[in-house]
C-alpha positions in Angstrom: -21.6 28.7 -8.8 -19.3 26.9 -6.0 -16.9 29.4 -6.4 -19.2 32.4 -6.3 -20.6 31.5 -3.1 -17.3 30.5 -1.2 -16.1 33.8 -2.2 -19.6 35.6 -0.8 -19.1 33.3 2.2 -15.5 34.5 2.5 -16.0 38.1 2.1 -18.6 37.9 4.7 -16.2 36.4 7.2 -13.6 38.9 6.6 -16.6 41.9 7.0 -17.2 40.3 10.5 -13.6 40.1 11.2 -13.4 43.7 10.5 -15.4 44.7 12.7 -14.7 43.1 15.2 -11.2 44.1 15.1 -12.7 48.2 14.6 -14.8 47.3 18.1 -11.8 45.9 20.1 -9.6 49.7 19.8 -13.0 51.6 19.8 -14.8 50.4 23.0 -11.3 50.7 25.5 -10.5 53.9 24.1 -14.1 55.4 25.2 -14.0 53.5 28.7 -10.3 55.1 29.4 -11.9 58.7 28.4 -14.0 58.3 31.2 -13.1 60.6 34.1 -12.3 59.5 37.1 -13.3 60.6 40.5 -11.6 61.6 43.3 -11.2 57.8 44.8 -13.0 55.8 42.3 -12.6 52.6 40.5 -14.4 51.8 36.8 -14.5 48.0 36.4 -13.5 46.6 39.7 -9.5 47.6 39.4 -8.3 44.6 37.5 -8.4 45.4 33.5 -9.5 48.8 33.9 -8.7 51.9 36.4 -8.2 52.7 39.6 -7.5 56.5 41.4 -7.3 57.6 44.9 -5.4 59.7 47.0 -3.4 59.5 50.4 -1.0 61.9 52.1 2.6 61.3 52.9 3.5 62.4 56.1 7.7 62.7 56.5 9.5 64.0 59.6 13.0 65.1 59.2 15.3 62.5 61.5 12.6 60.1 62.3 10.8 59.1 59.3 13.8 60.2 56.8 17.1 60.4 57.1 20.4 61.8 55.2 22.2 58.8 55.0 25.4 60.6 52.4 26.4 63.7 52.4 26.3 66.0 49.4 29.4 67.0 48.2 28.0 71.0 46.8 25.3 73.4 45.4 23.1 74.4 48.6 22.4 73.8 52.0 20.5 71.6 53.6 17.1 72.8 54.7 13.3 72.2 54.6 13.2 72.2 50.7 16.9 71.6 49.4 19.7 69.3 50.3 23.3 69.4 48.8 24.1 68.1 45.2 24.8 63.9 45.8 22.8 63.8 49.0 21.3 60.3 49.5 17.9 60.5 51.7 15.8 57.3 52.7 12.6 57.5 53.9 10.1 55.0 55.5 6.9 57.7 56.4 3.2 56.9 57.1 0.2 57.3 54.3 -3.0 59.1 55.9 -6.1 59.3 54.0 -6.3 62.8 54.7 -3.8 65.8 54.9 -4.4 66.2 58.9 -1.5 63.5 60.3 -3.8 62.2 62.8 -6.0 60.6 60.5 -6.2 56.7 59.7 -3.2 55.0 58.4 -3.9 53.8 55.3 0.0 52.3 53.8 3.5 53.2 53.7 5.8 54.7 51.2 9.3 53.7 51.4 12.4 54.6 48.9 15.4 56.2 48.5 16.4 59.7 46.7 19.6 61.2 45.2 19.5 65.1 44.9 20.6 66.1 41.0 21.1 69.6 40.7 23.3 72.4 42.5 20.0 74.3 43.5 19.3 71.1 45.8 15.6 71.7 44.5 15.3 68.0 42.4 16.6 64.2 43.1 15.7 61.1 41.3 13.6 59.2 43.2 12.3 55.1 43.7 9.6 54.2 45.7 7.6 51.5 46.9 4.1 52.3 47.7 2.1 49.6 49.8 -1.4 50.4 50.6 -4.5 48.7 52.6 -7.3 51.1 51.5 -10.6 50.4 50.5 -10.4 47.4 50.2 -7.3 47.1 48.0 -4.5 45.8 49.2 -0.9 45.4 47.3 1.8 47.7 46.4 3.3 49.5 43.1 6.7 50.5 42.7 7.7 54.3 41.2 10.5 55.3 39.5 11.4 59.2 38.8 12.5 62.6 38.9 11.1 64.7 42.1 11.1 68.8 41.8 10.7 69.6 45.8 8.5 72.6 46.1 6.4 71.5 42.9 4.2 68.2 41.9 6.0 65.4 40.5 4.8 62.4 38.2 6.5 59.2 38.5 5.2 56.5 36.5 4.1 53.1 37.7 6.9 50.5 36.9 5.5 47.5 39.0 2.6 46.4 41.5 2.1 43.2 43.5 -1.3 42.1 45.5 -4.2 43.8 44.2 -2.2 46.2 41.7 -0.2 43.2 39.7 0.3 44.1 36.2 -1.1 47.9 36.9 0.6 50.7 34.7 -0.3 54.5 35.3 1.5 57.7 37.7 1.7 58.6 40.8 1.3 62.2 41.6 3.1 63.9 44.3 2.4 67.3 45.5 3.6 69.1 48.4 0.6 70.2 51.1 2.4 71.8 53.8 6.4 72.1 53.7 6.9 74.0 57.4 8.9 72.5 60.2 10.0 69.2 60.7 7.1 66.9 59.3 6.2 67.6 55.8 3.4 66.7 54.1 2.7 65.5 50.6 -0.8 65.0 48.3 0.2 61.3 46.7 -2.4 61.2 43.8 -2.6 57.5 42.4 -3.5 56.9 39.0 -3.5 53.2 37.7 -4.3 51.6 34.3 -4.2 47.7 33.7 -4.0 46.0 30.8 -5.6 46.6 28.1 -6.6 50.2 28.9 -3.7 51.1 30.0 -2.5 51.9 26.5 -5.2 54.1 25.8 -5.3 55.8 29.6 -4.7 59.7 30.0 -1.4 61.7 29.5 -0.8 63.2 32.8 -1.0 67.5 32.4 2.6 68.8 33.0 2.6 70.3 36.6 2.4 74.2 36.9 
């Protein structure tokens, strides 16, 4: 009679240990499905999500500079730079596309142009924002496509975005004359819905 009811007691215990375990990869899963809006948060930031948006604003020569010289492939102009060609750039975030609007962070980095068309580079940023209350940086890592949006996921944050995983989208607004603009969609996961948080759609 001992034995029967230890093993009842330990079936019961490995029932509740079940389901538990079923609740833990259910309940994340549902809350990453959630869309999100345009700048909103779902759980206050840390161990959930976070998504806004902020607009790069780069002029040619004072905010970004060649710093080496490609070597072939095409010319330099508003969209395309020479195959080798180093660029490092230190421009202004707005929170909206117009570039007298708030400043709302920075985006500084580096990029190396990879093909002979001069249209894509591999590209490291550091992103540091003070927006809505957030304050901290994340780090970016990835291949850019000039006249078409770019993902580049999220390889480190600091301040408010420690630990943060996700992508950064960057789009190009307005690519005439000397500044140039560019939509920086930020997308950031934290641990641990981050392993169940979107796959970003491949650009058109």
């Amino acid at each position: 009679m001992a034995a029967t009811s230890a093993a009842k007691s330990l079936l019961l215990c490995l029932t509740a240990v079940a389901f538990l375990h079923h609740l833990q990869f259910q309940f994340p899963s549902a809350a990453a499905a959630t869309s999100l809006g345009r700048n909103g948060s779902r759980g206050g930031g840390h161990g959930r999500t976070l998504s806004f948006t902020l607009y790069q604003q780069e002029t040619i020569n004072k905010t970004a500079y060649i710093v080496v010289d490609g070597v072939a492939g095409a010319g330099v102009s508003e969209t395309t730079t020479p195959f080798g060609t180093i660029y490092v750039f230190r421009d202004d975030l707005t929170v909206r596309a117009d570039r007298a609007s708030p400043v709302a962070g920075v985006a500084e980095g580096s990029s190396i142009t990879t093909t002979l068309d001069g249209l894509q580079s591999l590209s490291l940023a550091k992103i540091t924002v003070d927006h809505r209350g957030h304050r901290g940086s994340v780090s970016v890592l990835g291949g850019t496509y000039n006249t078409k949006p770019s993902d580049y996921p999220v390889v480190g944050g600091t301040g408010d975005f420690a630990y943060a995983l996700g992508y950064v989208r960057s789009s190009p607004v307005d690519l005439r004359g000397r500044t140039v603009t560019y939509k920086m969609e930020l997308h950031l996961y934290w641990p641990p819905y981050a392993h169940y948080a979107p796959v970003p759609h491949k650009p058109v």
